[in-house]
TISE-834026 format. One record per residue (C-alpha): x, y, z. Coordinates in steps of 0.2 Angstrom, whole numbers, m for minus. Layout:
N
@east=X; north=Y; up=Z
...
END
This chain:
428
@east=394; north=m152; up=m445
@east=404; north=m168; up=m445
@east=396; north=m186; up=m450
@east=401; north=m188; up=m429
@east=389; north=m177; up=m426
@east=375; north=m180; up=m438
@east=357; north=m174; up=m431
@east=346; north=m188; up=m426
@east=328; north=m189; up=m423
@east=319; north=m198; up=m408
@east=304; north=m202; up=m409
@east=295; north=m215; up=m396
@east=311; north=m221; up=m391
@east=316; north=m223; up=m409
@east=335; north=m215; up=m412
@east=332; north=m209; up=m434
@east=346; north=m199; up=m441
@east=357; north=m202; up=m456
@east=366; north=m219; up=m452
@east=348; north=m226; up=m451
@east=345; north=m221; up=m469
@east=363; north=m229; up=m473
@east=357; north=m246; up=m465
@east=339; north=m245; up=m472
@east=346; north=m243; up=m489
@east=359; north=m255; up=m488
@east=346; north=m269; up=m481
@east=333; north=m264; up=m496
@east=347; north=m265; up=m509
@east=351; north=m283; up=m502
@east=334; north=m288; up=m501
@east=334; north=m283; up=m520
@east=345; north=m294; up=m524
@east=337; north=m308; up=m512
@east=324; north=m306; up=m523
@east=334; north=m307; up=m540
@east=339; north=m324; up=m533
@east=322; north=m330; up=m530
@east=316; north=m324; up=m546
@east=330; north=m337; up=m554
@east=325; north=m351; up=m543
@east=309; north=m350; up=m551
@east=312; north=m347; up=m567
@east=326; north=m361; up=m565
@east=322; north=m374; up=m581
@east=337; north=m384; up=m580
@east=347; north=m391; up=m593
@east=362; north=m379; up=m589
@east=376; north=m385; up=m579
@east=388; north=m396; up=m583
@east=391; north=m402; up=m567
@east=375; north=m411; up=m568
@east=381; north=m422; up=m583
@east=397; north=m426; up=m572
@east=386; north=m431; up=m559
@east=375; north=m442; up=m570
@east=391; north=m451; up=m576
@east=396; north=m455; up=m562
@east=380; north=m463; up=m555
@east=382; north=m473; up=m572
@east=399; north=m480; up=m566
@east=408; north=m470; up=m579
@east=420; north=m450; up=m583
@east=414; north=m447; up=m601
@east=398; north=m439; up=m605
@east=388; north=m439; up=m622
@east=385; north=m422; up=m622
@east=390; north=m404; up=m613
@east=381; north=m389; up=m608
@east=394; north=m374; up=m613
@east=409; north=m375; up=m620
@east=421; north=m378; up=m606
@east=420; north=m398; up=m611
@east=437; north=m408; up=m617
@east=436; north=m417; up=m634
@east=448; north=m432; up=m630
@east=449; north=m450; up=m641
@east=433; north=m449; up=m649
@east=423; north=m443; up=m629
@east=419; north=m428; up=m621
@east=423; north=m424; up=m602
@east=417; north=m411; up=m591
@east=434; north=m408; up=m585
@east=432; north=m396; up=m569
@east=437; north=m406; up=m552
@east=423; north=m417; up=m545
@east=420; north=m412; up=m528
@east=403; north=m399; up=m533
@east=397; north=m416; up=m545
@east=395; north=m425; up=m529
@east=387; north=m412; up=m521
@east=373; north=m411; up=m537
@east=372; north=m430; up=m536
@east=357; north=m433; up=m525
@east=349; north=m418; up=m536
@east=353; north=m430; up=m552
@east=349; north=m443; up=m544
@east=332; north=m439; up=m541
@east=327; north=m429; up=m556
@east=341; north=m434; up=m570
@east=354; north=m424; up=m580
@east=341; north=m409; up=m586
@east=332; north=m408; up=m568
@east=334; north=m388; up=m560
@east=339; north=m385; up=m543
@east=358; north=m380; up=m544
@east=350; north=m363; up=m540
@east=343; north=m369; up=m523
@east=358; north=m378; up=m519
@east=367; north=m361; up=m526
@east=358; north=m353; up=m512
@east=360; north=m365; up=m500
@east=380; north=m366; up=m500
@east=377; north=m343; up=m500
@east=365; north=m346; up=m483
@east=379; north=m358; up=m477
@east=393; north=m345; up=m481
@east=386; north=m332; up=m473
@east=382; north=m340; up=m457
@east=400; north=m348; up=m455
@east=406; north=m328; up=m458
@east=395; north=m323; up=m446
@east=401; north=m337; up=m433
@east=419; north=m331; up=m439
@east=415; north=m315; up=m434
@east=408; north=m320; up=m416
@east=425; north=m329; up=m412
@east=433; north=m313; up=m417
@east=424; north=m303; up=m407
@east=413; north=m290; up=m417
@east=399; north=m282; up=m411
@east=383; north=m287; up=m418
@east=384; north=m271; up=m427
@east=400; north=m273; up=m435
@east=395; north=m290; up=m437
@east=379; north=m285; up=m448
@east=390; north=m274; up=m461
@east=403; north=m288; up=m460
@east=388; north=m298; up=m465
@east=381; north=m286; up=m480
@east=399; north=m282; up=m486
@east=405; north=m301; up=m488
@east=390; north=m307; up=m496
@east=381; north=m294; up=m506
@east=395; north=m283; up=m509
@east=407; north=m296; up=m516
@east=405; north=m309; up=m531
@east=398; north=m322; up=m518
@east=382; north=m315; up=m522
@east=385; north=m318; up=m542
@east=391; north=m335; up=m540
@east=375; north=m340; up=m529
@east=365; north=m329; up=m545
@east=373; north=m339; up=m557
@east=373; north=m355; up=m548
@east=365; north=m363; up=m563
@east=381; north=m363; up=m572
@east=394; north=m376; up=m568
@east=411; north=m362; up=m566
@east=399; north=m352; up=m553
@east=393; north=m367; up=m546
@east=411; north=m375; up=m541
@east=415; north=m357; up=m536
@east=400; north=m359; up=m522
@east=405; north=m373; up=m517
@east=422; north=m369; up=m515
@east=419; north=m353; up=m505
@east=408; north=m364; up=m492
@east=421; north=m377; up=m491
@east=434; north=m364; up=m486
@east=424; north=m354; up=m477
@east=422; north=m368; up=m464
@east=439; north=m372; up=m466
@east=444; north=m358; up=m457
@east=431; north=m356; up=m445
@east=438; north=m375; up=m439
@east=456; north=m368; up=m440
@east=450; north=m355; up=m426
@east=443; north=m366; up=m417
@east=459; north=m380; up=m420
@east=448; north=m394; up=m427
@east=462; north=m398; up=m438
@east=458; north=m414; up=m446
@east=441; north=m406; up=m450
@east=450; north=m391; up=m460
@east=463; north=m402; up=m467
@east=446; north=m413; up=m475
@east=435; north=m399; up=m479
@east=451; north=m388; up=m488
@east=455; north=m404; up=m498
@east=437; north=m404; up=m504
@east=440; north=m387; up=m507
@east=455; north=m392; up=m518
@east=444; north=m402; up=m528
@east=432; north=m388; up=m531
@east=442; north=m375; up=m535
@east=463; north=m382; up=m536
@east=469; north=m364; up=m532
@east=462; north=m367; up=m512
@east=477; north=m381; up=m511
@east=486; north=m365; up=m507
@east=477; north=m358; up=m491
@east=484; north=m372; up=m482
@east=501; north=m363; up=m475
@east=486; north=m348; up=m467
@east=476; north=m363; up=m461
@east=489; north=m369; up=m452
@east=493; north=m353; up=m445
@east=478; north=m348; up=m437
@east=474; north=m363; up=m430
@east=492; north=m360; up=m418
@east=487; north=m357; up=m399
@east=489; north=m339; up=m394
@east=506; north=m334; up=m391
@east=511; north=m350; up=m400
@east=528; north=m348; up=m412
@east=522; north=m348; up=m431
@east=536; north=m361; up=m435
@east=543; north=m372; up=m423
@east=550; north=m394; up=m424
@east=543; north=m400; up=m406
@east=530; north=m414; up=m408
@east=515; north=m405; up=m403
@east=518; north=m391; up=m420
@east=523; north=m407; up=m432
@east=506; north=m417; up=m428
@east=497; north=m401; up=m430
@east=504; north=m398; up=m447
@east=503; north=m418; up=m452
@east=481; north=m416; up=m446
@east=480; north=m402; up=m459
@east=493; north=m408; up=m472
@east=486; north=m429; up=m472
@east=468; north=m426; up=m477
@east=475; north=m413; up=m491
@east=489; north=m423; up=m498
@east=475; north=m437; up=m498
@east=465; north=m424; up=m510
@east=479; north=m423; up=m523
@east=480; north=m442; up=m522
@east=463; north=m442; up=m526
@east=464; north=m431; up=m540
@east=477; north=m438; up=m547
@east=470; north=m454; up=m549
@east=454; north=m447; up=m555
@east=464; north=m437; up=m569
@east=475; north=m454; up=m574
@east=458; north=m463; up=m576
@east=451; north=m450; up=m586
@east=466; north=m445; up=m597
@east=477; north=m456; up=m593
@east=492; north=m446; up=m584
@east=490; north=m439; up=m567
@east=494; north=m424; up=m569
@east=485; north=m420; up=m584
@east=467; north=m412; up=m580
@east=460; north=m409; up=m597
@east=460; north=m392; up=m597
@east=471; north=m390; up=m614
@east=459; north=m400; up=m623
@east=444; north=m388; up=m621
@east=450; north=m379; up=m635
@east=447; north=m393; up=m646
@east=429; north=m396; up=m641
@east=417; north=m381; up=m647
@east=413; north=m380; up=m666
@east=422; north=m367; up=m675
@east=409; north=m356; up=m677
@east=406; north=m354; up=m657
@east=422; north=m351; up=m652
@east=428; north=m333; up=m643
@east=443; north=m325; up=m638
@east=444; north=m338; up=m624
@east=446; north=m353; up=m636
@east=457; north=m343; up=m648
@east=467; north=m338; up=m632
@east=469; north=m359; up=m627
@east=473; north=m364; up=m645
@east=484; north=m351; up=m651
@east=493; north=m344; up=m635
@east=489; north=m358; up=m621
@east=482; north=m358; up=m603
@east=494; north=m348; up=m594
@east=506; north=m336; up=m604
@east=512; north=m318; up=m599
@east=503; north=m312; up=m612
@east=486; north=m312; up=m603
@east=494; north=m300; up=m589
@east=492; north=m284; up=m594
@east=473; north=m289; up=m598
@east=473; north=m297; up=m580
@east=480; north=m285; up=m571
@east=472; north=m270; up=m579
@east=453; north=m280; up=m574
@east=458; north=m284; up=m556
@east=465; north=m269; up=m550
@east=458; north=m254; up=m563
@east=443; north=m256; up=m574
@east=428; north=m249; up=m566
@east=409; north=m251; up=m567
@east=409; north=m254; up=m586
@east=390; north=m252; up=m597
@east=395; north=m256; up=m618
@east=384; north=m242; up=m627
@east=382; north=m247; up=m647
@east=373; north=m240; up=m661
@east=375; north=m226; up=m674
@east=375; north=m212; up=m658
@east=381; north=m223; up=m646
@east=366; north=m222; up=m635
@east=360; north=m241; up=m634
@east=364; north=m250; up=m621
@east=370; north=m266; up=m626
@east=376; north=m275; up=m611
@east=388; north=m275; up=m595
@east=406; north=m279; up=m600
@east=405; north=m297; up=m599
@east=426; north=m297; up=m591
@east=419; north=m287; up=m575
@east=424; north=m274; up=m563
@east=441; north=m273; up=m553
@east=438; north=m279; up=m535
@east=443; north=m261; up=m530
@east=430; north=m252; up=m539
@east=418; north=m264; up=m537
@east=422; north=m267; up=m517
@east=430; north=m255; up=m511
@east=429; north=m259; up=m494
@east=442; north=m272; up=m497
@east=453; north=m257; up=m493
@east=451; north=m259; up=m473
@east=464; north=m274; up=m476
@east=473; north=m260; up=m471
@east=470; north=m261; up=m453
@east=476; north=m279; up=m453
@east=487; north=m283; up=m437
@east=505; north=m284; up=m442
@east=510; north=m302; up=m434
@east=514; north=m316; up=m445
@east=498; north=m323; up=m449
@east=496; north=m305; up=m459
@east=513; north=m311; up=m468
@east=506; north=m327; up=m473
@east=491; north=m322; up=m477
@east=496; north=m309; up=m490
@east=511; north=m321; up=m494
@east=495; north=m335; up=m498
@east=485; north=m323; up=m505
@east=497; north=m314; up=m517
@east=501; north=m331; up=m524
@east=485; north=m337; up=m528
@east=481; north=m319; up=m536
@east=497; north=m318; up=m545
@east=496; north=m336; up=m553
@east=477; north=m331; up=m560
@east=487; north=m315; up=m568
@east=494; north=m326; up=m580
@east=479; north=m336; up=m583
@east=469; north=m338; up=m601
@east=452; north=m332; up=m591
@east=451; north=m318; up=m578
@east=433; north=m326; up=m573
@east=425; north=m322; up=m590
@east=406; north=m319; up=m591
@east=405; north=m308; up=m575
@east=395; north=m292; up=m572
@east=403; north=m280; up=m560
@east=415; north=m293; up=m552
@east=430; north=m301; up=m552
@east=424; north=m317; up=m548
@east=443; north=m327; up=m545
@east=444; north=m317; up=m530
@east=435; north=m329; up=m521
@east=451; north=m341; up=m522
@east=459; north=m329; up=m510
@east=448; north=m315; up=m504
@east=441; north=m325; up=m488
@east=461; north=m324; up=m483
@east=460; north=m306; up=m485
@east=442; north=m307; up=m476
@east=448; north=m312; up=m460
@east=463; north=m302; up=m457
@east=451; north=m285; up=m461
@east=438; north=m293; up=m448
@east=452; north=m294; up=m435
@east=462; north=m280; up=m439
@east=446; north=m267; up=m442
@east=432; north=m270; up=m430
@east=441; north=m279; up=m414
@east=451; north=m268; up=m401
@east=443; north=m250; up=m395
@east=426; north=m248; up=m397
@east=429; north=m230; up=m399
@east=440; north=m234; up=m413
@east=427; north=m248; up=m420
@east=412; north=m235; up=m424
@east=424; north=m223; up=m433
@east=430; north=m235; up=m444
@east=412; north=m243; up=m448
@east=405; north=m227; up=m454
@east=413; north=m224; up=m470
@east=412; north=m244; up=m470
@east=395; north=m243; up=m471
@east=394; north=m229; up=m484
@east=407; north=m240; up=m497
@east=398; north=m256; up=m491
@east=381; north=m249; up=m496
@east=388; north=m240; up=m514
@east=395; north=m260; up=m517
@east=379; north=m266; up=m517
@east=370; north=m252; up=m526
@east=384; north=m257; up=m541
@east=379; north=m277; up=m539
@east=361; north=m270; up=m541
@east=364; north=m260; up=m553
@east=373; north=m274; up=m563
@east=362; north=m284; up=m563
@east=349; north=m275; up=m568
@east=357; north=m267; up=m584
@east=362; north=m287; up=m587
@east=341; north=m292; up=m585
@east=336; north=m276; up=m596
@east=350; north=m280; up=m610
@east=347; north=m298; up=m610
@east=326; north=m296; up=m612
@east=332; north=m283; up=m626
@east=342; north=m294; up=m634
@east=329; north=m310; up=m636
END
């Protein structure tokens, strides 16, 4: 017996056979962590992310702040600075404004931006052409079986937070590069850009998927010129943005803080990541190895200590490759081979490639790589297009093993998380 011939069960009308157990326990898994979310939000005490302090100093007309949440905060002449790019503090400042600095809700707003993801994917998927089945596992995959989901968990925390915000702002991006509202996805990838700097590059795939069908790539007529210029402007506006914001802050344009983080914690809370800033410096090739081995090869990873090795003492806090942890990714493999494919992996490989060298691989993560998220909706798009458009006979042999990785993705998310909960309540 084949899985194309799986027995099936009708009952009442009712069609029951394995692929229904599939999608049962895929939706239940979800709704697990639906549910893990929830349980945050309400036990959401604020007094956590930084980004709320940014916020607060700037409805008080200033950059510094008089005190920092984590340790990611720059000492600089005598003041400390939240140093991440502004764009999620303005997102927080209604929130601030209405219940101050130590006020929760980053998790609602965390959940919000995750709602707003999924339905810009699933309006993505529409224009592609999926089926409303392919469009549901799309749906599970992207969401549940990726780190959006732990970005949105973690929302509370000022790196996650900017990382939501960033996936939103790019997600729509692309969805107005379909649909060749360029201005609009030249102004929401600049936002993006001062959220997370590393979606400055998505610009060249922006550009290429907003060209009409059967359009060339690269062409000098007027028409592809001002098409380029309606994406470029808005984002060449961004850096001007940032750099000002950075030469007000530290006095260079080009100087975002970042090297001074190293100087703020006290001595006694500094880890491998401050040790790595201070001694070796932000990006070196010395991290790539490290990098390299945690993107592409470490797998679902659960420290054991004590004198036999059988306590469970938490979830490798540098995470899971992004092909143990969604291997589904793989489908990238039926990506039509034109030239938006080209620039896309070209986009995508420099985004990834720069993070290789990078002092953090996304640390404090539980069964994700979470700097995917800088290029992985690149990745996202081609799969959808490539995968589950053409032959619809071709379509529902593909989705079946798609289904079976998709629901093992999520079952790892839930398992994470859980061994994270269990080792955390042990540990207080």
């Amino acid at each position: 017996m084949t899985v194309s011939t799986a027995p099936r069960l009708h009952v009442a009308g009712f069609r029951f056979d394995r692929w229904t157990v599939v999608t049962a326990l895929a939706l239940g898994l979800a709704a697990l962590l639906l549910a893990a979310l929830a349980f945050r939000i309400l036990q959401d005490h604020g007094g956590a992310n930084s980004y709320a302090l940014l916020a607060d100093a700037f409805l008080h007309g200033r950059f510094d702040s008089p005190r920092c949440f984590d340790a990611d905060c720059a000492a600089f002449e005598g003041r400390t600075y939240v140093i991440f790019p502004p764009v999620p503090a303005l997102v927080a400042t209604p929130l601030v404004a209405l219940a101050g600095p130590d006020a929760p809700g980053f998790l609602v707003l965390g959940a919000l931006l995750f709602a707003i993801t999924g339905l810009t994917w699933n309006a993505i998927a529409v224009r592609l052409g999926l089926s409303a089945e392919a469009r549901l596992w799309a749906a599970l995959a992207f969401l549940f079986g990726t780190p959006a989901i732990f970005v949105a968990l973690r929302s509370d925390g000022v790196w996650f937070f900017a990382q939501s915000v960033g996936l939103t702002l790019v997600s729509i991006a692309l969805l107005a590069s379909l649909e060749r509202r360029l201005w609009l996805a030249g102004a929401l990838l600049g936002l993006a850009f001062l959220s997370r700097q590393m979606a400055l590059l998505l610009a060249p795939f922006a550009f290429a998927l907003s060209r009409p069908k059967d359009a060339r790539l690269i062409a000098f007529d007027r028409e592809t010129i001002a098409d380029a210029l309606k994406i470029a402007v808005p984002i060449l506006i961004a850096i001007a943005a940032y750099c000002l914001y950075n030469w007000l802050r530290f006095g260079a344009p080009l100087e975002t803080g970042y090297r001074f983080i190293g100087d703020f914690p006290k001595p006694e809370d500094r880890n491998f990541i401050t040790n790595r800033i201070l001694d070796i410096g932000l990006f070196a090739k010395d991290y790539l190895v490290f990098n390299v081995a945690y993107m592409f090869l470490q797998g679902f990873h659960i420290e054991f200590g004590g004198p036999y090795m059988t306590e469970m003492l938490r979830m490798d806090g540098s995470g899971t490759s992004i092909l143990a942890a969604s291997p589904f990714v793989l489908y990238a493999f039926y990506a039509r081979a034109d030239a938006k494919l080209v620039i896309g992996l070209l986009v995508a490989g420099a985004i990834c490639g720069v993070t290789l060298f990078y002092h953090s691989n996304g640390f404090s993560q539980q069964n994700v790589q979470r700097y995917v998220l800088d290029w992985l909706p690149v990745i996202w798009l081609l799969l959808l297009a490539g995968a589950f458009t053409g032959a619809p006979e071709k379509i529902a042999e593909r989705l079946k093993p798609f289904k079976l990785l998709t629901t093992y993705a999520i079952g790892l998310n839930v398992a994470a998380f859980a061994v994270a909960a269990a080792t955390k309540a042990h540990a207080n």
